[in-house]
C-alpha positions in Angstrom: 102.9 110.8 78.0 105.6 111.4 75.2 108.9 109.2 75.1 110.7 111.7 77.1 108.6 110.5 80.3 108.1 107.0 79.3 109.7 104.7 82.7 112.4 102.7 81.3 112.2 99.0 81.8 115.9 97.3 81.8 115.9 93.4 80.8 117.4 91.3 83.1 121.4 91.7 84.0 122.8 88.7 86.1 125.5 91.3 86.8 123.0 92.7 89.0 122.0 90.5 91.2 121.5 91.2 94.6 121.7 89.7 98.2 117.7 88.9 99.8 118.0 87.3 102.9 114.5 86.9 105.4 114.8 86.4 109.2 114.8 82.9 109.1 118.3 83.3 107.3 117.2 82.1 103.7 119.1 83.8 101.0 118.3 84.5 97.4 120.5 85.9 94.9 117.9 88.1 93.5 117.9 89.9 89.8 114.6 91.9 89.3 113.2 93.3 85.8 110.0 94.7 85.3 110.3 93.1 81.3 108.0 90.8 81.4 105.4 89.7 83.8 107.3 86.1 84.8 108.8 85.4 87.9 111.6 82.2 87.9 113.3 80.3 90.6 115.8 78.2 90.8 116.7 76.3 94.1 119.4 73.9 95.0 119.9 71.6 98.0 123.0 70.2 99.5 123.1 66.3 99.7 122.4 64.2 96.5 122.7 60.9 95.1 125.9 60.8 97.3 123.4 60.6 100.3 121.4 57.4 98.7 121.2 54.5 101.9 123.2 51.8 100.9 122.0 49.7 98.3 119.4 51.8 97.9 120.9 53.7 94.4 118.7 56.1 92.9 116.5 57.3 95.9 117.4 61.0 95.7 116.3 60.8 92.1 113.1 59.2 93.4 112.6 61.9 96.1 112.8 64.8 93.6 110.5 62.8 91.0 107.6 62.4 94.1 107.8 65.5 95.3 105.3 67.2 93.2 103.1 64.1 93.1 100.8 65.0 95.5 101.4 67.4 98.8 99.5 68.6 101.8 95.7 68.1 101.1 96.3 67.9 97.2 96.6 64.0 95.8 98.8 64.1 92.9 96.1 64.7 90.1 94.5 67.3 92.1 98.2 69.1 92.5 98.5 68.7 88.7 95.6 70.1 88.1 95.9 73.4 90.2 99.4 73.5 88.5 98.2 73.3 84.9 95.6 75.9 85.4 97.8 78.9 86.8 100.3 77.7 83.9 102.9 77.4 86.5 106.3 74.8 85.9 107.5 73.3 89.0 110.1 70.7 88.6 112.7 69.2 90.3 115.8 66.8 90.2 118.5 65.5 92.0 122.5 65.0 90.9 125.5 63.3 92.4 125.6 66.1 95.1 122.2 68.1 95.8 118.5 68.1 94.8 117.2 71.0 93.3 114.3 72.0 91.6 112.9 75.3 89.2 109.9 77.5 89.4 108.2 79.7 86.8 105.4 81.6 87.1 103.3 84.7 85.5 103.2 87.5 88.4 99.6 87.4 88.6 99.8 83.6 89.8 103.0 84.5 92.4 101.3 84.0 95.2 99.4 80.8 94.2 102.7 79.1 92.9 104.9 80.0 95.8 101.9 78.0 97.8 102.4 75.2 96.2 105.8 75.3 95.8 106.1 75.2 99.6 103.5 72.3 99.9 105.7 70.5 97.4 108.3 71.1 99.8 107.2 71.0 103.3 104.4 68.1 103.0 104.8 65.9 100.2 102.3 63.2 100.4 104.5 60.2 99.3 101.4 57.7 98.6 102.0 54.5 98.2 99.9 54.4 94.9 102.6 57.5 93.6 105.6 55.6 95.1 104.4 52.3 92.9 104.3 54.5 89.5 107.2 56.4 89.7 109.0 53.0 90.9 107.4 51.1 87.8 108.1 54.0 85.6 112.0 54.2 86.9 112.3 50.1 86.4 110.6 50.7 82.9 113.2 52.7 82.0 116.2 50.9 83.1 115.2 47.8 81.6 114.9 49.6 78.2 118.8 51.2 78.7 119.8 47.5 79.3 121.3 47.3 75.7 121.8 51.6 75.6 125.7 51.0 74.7 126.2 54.7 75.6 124.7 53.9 79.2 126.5 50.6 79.9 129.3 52.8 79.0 129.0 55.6 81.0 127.4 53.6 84.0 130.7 51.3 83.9 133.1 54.0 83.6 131.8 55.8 86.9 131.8 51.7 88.8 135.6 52.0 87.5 136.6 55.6 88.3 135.2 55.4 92.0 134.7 52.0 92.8 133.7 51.9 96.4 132.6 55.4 96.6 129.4 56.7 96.2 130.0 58.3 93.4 130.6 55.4 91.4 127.0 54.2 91.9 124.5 54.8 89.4 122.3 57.7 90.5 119.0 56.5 88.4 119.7 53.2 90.6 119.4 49.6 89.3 116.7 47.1 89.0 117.2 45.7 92.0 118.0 49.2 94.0 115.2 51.2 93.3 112.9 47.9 94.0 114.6 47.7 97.6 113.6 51.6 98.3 110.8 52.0 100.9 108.7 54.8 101.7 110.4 55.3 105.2 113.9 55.5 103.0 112.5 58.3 101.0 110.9 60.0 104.4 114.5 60.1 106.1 116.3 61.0 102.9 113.8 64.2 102.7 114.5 65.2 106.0 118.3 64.4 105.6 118.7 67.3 102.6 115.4 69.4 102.2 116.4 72.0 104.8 115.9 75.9 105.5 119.8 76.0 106.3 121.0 74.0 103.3 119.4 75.9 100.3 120.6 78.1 97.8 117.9 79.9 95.9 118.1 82.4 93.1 114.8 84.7 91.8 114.9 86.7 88.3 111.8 88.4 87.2 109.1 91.3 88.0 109.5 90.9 91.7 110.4 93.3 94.0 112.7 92.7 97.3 109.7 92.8 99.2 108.1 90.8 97.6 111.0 87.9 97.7 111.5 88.4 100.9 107.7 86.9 101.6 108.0 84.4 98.8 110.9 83.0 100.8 109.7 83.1 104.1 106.4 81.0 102.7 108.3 78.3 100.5 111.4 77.9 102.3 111.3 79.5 105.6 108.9 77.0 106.8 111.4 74.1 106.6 112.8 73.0 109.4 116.7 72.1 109.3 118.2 69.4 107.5 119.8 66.6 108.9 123.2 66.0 109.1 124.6 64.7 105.8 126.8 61.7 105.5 130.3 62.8 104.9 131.8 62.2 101.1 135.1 61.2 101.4 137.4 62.9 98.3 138.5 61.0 95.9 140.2 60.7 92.3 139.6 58.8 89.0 141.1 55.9 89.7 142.9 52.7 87.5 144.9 55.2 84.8 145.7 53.4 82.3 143.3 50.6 82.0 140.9 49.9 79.4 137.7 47.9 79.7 135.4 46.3 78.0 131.7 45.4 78.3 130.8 43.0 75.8 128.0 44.3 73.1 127.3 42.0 70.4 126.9 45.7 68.2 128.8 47.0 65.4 130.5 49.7 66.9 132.0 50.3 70.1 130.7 53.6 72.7 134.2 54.6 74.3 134.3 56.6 77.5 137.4 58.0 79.0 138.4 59.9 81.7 141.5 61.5 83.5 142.2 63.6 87.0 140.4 67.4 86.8 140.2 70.1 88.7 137.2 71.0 90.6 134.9 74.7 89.5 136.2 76.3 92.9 140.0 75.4 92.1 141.9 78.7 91.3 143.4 76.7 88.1 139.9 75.7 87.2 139.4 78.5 84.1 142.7 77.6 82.6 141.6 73.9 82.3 138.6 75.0 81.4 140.1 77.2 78.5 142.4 73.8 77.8 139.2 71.5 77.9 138.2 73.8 75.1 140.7 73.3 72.7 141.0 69.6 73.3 137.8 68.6 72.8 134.8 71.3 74.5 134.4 73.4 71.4 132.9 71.1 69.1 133.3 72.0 65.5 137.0 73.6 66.3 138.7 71.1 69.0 141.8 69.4 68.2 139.8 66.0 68.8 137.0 66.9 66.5 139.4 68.1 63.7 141.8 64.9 63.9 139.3 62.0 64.8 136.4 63.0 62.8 137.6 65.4 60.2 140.6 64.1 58.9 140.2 60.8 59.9 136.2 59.8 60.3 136.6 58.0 62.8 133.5 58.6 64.6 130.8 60.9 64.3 131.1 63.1 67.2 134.3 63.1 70.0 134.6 65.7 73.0 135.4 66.3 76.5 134.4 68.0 79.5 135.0 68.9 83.2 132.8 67.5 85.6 132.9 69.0 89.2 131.2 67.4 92.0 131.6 68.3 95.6 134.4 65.8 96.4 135.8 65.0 93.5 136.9 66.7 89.5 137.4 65.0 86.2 138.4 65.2 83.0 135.5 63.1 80.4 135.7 62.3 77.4 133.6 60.3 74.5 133.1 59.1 71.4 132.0 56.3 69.3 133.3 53.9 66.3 133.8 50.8 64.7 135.0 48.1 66.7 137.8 47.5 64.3 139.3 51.1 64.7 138.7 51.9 68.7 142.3 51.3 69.4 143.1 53.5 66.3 140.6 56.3 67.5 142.3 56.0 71.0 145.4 56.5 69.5 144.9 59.6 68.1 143.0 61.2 71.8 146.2 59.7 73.0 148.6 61.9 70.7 146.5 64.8 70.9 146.8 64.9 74.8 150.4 64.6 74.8 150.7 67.1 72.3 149.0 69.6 74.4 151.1 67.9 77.7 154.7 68.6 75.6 154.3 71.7 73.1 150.3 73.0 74.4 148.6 74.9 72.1 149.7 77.7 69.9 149.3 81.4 70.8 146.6 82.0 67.8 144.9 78.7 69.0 144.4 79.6 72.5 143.2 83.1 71.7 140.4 81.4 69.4 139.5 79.8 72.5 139.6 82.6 75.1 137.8 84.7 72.3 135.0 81.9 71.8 134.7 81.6 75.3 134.1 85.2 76.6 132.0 86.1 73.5 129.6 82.8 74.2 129.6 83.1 77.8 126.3 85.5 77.8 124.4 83.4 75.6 123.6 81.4 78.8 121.7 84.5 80.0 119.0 85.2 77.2 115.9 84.0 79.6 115.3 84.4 83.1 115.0 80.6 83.7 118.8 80.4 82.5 120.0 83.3 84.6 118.5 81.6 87.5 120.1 78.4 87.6 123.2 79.9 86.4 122.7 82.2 89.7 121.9 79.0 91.8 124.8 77.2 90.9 127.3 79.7 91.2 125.5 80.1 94.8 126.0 76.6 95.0 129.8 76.8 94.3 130.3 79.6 96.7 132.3 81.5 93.9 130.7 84.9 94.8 128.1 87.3 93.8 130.4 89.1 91.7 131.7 85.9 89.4 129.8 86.6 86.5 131.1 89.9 86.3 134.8 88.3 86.8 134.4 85.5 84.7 135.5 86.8 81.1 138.2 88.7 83.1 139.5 85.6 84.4 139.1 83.6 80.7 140.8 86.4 78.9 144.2 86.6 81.5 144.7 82.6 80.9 148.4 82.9 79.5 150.3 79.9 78.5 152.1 79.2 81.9 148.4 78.6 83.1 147.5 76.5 80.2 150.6 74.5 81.7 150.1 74.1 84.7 146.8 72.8 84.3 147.6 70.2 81.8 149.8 69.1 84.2 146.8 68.7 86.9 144.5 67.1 84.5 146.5 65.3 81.9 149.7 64.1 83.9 151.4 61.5 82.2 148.4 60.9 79.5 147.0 57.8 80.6 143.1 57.3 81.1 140.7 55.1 82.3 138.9 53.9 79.3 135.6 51.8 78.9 134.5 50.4 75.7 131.2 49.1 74.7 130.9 47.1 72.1 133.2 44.6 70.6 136.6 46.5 70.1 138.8 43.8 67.7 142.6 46.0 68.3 141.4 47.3 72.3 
């Protein structure tokens, strides 16, 4: 065969993802490439930690670390085992609003995986002997963060934002949460989320439609229907304005902070994004970065981001530094936001940003595992097949009337709800 008649074999292109649905109505968004001989999957359920029976904090996050200890006929060393030998990853994990999971896989072992994928899903043993490790491993590691100033922090700032709301529980749980949880919690919380109608999947790799299609039908087509989730009420960060403090005997002080946002579905969710950016999302070139650390060394490292959860958006922000100079460091976040709320940033500045952004974005697509839980979560966020092709589009068009507007959504008046832990001396 010369070149001329060689079969040309395209790399992966989330741009070209396509719609695979079976009869059971499962969907995958599905990008196939013949590259290499890997198949990944990425899956996401609706209903999270939000879902977690009261007082029971941290049972989704127990769910997903059980699921692939043991299922059907296979305990969990013999599940291991027939995992390790086809060289197949299954994991999964559960956030504030769904529990998902990932799959990867050499085509030769497809079928094999997809088997045990659905076991993991459909029949999960749950043994009490599993249940007591993954408890003792869960308690093991919350006692060790009891003194983790950045945990306190962050685990204190979320009791603050929502309080009352599940969102402002702690999703790995507590001490005394994840000791209450019984094995008939975890049973009613699996059949409350993992579902046939409430899954988004996404499949990149050397599989064919076809193919899918069958994969689907085996793993999740064979779930029944979820149950009906608990309603999550919306809600905002609440208590602008105040700052608290949990007491660290330690020499610096971990500062959290936070401030209204706008959620990944919002129309004016790329201009704060872009805006996010050049306050303190682009590491080395933010306006925080620059004046806290640079100029000032005040701490180490300072940023922000957007978090988007199904009923509520923030804006989040951290940093660390001496306790003598929090109020100082705070100072200077403080100026910065109303800097960007009364003059925003300069033309050059925001094209830096929208240029960074766009020219970064496919960087987040260089393996198929990434392009699959990028898929998933865009499934997730019902922003459309067609976002990733939209995306840069929608970056590069942010003008300074948008920049604006969504400083006025997310930074208002410039107050925020800060936590501190340490021993700040001019809080």
């Amino acid at each position: 065969m010369n070149l001329a008649e060689t079969p040309t074999r395209t790399a992966a292109s989330p741009t070209q993802a396509k719609s695979v649905a079976t009869v059971g109505g499962v969907e995958a968004w599905h990008v196939e490439s013949p590259v290499v001989p890997m198949v990944a999957l990425a899956f996401t359920f609706e209903g999270g930690a939000a879902q977690d029976p009261d007082g029971k904090a941290g049972c989704a996050q127990m769910l997903a670390r059980l699921l692939d200890e043991g299922a059907g006929d296979l305990t969990s060393d013999a599940f291991q085992e027939r995992l390790a030998a086809r060289a197949v990853e299954l994991s999964f994990h559960a956030g504030p609003d769904a529990v998902g999971g990932s799959l990867k896989t050499l085509v030769k072992h497809t079928d094999e995986a997809i088997d045990l994928l659905a076991l993991a899903l459909t029949k999960p043993r749950l043994d009490p002997d599993a249940i007591e490790r993954v408890r003792a491993q869960t308690i093991a590691g919350l006692r060790y963060q009891q003194n983790d100033p950045g945990v306190l922090a962050s685990r204190r700032f979320f009791k603050e934002a929502f309080a009352g709301h599940p969102y402002g529980r702690p999703s790995s749980g507590t001490i005394e949460s994840i000791s209450a949880i019984t094995r008939d919690d975890l049973l009613a919380l699996h059949a409350q989320v993992i579902g046939r109608g409430a899954v988004k999947v996404a499949a990149v790799g050397a599989i064919d439609a076809a193919a899918l299609a069958d994969a689907l039908n085996r793993s999740f087509g064979a779930l029944p229907e979820a149950g009906p989730l608990r309603a999550v009420p919306r809600t905002t960060v609440q208590d602008l304005g105040r700052r608290v403090v949990v007491d660290l005997d330690v020499p610096q002080s971990v500062i959290r902070f936070g401030m209204a946002g706008v959620p990944w579905r919002d129309p004016d969710f790329i201009p704060a994004y872009v805006l996010n950016h050049i306050l303190g999302g682009g590491a080395f070139t933010s306006r925080l970065f620059q004046e806290v650390r640079e100029k000032r060394g005040l701490a180490y490292s300072v940023g922000t981001s957007l978090v988007s959860h199904r009923s509520a958006a923030m804006t989040w922000g951290y940093t660390a530094t001496k306790n003598e100079r929090v109020g100082e460091a705070l100072a200077v976040i403080g100026d910065e936001i109303g800097r960007l709320i009364t003059e925003g940033p300069s033309d050059e500045e925001l094209q830096k940003a929208k240029d960074y952004l766009t020219g970064s974005y496919a960087l987040g697509f260089d393996t198929s595992t990434k392009i699959a839980h990028q898929i998933v979560q865009i499934a997730f966020e019902g922003l459309g097949m067609d976002y990733i092709a939209r995306r840069n589009d929608m970056v590069a068009s942010v003008t300074q009337a948008d920049i604006r507007r969504a400083a006025g959504r997310t930074f208002a008046d410039g107050r925020m709800l800060v936590v501190a832990a340490g021993r700040p001396t001019d809080f």
